[in-house]
N, C-alpha and C positions, 0 to 999 in steps of 0.2 A: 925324700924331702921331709925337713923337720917342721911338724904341723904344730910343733910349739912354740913358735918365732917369740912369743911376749909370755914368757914361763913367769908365773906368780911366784918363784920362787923368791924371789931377791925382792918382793915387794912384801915381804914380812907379814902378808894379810892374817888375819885370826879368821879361828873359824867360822861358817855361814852363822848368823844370826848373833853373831858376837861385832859387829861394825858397830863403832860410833866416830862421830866425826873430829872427836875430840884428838883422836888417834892416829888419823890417817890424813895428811897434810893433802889439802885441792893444790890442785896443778899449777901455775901459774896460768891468768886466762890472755889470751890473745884474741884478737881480732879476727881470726876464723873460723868456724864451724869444727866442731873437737869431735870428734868420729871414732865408735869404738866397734870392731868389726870381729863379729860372734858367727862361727860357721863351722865344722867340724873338716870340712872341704880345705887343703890349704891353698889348690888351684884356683874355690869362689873367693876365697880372701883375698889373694896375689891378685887376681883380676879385679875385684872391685875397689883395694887399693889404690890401683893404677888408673882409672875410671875417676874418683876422688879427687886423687894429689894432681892430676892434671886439672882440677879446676882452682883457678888464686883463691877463693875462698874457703877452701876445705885443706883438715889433714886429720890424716889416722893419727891418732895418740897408742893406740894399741891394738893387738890382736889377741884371739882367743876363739878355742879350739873342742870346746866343750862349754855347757851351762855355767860349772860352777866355779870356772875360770872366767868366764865373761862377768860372774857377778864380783867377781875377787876384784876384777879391773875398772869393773865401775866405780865401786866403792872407793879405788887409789886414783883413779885418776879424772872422774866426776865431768864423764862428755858431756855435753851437749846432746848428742844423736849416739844410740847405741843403733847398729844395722846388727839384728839379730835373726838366726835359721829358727826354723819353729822344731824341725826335729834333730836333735844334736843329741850324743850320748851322755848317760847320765842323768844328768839335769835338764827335761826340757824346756823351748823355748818359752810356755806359758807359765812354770814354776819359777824360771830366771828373769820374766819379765818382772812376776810379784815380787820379788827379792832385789832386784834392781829399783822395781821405783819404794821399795822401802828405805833402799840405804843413798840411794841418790835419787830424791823425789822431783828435783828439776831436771831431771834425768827425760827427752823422750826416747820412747822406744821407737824403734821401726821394725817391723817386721819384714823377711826378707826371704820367701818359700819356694819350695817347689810343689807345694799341696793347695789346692783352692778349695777342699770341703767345707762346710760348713762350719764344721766340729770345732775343726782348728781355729778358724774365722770369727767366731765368736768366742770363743773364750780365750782366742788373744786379747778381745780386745777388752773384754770383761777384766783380765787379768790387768790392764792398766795400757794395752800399746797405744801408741799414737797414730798410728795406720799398718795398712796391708798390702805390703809388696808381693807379686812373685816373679821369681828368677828370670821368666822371660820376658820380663821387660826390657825397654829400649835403658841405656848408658843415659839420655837426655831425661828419660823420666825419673830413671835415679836418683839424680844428682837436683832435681827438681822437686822432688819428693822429702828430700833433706833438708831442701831451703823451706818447703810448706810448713813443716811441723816446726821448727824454729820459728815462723810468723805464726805459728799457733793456729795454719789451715789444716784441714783436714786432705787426705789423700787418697781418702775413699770415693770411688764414685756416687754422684748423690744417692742413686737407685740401690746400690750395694748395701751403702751406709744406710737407708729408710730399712731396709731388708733386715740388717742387724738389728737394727734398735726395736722391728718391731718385734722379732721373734724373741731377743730378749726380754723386755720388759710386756708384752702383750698380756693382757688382762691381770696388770696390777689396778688399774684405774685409783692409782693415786692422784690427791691433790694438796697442793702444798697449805701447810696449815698453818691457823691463822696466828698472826703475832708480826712479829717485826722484818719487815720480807727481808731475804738474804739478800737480794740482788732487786738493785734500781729499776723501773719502769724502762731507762732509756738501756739499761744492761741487759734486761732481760727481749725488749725488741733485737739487739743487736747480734744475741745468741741465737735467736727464733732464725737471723736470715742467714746467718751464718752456719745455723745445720745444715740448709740447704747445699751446700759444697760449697758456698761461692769465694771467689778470692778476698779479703780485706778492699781490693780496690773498688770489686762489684757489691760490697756489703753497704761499704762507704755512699756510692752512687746510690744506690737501694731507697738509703737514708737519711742521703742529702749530706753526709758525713765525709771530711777527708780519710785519705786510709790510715793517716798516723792516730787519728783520734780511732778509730775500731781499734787500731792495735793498743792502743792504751786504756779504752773499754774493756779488751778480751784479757788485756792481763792482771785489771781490778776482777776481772772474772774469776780468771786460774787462780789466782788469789784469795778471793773470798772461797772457792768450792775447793782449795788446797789441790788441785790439779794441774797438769803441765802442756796439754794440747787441747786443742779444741775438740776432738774425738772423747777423750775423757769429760770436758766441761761438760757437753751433750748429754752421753751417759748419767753424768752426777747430777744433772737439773731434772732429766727423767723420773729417777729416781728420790728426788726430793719434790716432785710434784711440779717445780718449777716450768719446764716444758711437756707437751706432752705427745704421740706417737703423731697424732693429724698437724701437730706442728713443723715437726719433720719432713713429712711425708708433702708438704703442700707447697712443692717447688713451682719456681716461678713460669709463667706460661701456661 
């Protein structure tokens, strides 16, 4: 079986660190979810393909069989959702995340494992992903997990996600300094409930807010902090003092 089904070759890509967008024409976009599928496996591709295109909303745009073929493909054809393995030849998955959200920064990632260590876990997500799959998950949480990070939810369970963030950033004790705040009074509540896991419809109810205004909250968000899911926004308020770990960490109940 040829594990190179979407071969970069005939897509004229230049080498890593040579993309600019000037160069490389965006897809046409449709109305579906654009799905780019990074496994070294062609059995996990073929299967989670078929998992996908069976749902109206979604379709593979390409495959890719190594790291530095998934970033080749991002770059030409500018998913939506990359479902990416963490350990693939070559290039792995945490160097192809970086490199993916450099050349296509609306780009999210999904991570898609069969390792649940820490190691991985965290410097996926450090490296820019949007959440953390592994392999044995159910078909319905898949394809459910693909619609979250498009609405800019998180897919981490809250517990998982407080775990990451604290071990990351644990005894920075930064706070965010004084001047012209980056993010609104009512932006910055709406990120505080929204670390928590909750969906947009439970942020909304939270705060008395419909879910279309969260989502158009969360995307002056990703906006203002130049990131593309709500797992990275969290991250990057962390880190600018904006939130901080007991923010996190102080789920509802």
């Amino acid at each position: 079986m040829n594990q190179n089904l979407a071969s970069v070759d005939n897509l004229n890509a230049p080498p890593l660190g040579e993309y600019n967008s000037g160069e490389i024409a965006e897809m046409p976009k449709t109305d579906k979810i654009r799905v780019l599928l990074a496994d070294d496996h062609a059995m996990v591709r073929d299967g989670t393909r078929r998992i996908l295109e069976g749902e109206g909303d979604m379709e593979v745009v390409g495959e890719a069989a190594d790291g530095q073929e998934a970033i080749r493909l991002a770059a030409a054809t500018r998913p939506d959702v990359v479902l990416l393995d963490i350990a693939m030849p070559g290039i792995n998955g945490v160097k192809a995340t970086q490199e993916i959200k450099s050349v296509a920064p609306s780009t999210a990632v999904l991570i898609l494992s069969a390792y649940d260590d820490d190691a991985y876990l965290f410097n996926a997500l450090e490296a820019g992903a949007a959440g953390y799959l592994l392999k044995n998950c159910r078909a319905t949480e898949l394809v459910d997990s693909v619609r979250s990070v498009i609405r800019g939810e998180s897919v981490l369970h809250p517990v998982v996600a407080a775990k990451v963030l604290k071990r990351l950033f644990a005894g920075t004790g930064k706070t965010q300094e004084s001047g012209e705040p980056l993010l609104t009074k009512r932006e910055v509540e709406v990120l505080k409930v929204a670390a928590r896991g909750l969906s947009n419809k439970d942020v909304g109810q939270a705060l008395g807010l419909s879910s279309r205004t969260v989502q158009a909250h969360l995307g002056n968000i990703f906006n203002k902090l130049n990131v593309s899911s709500r797992t990275e926004a969290v991250i990057s308020a962390i880190r600018a003092g904006i939130l901080s770990i007991e923010d996190v960490q102080n789920t509802p109940g």
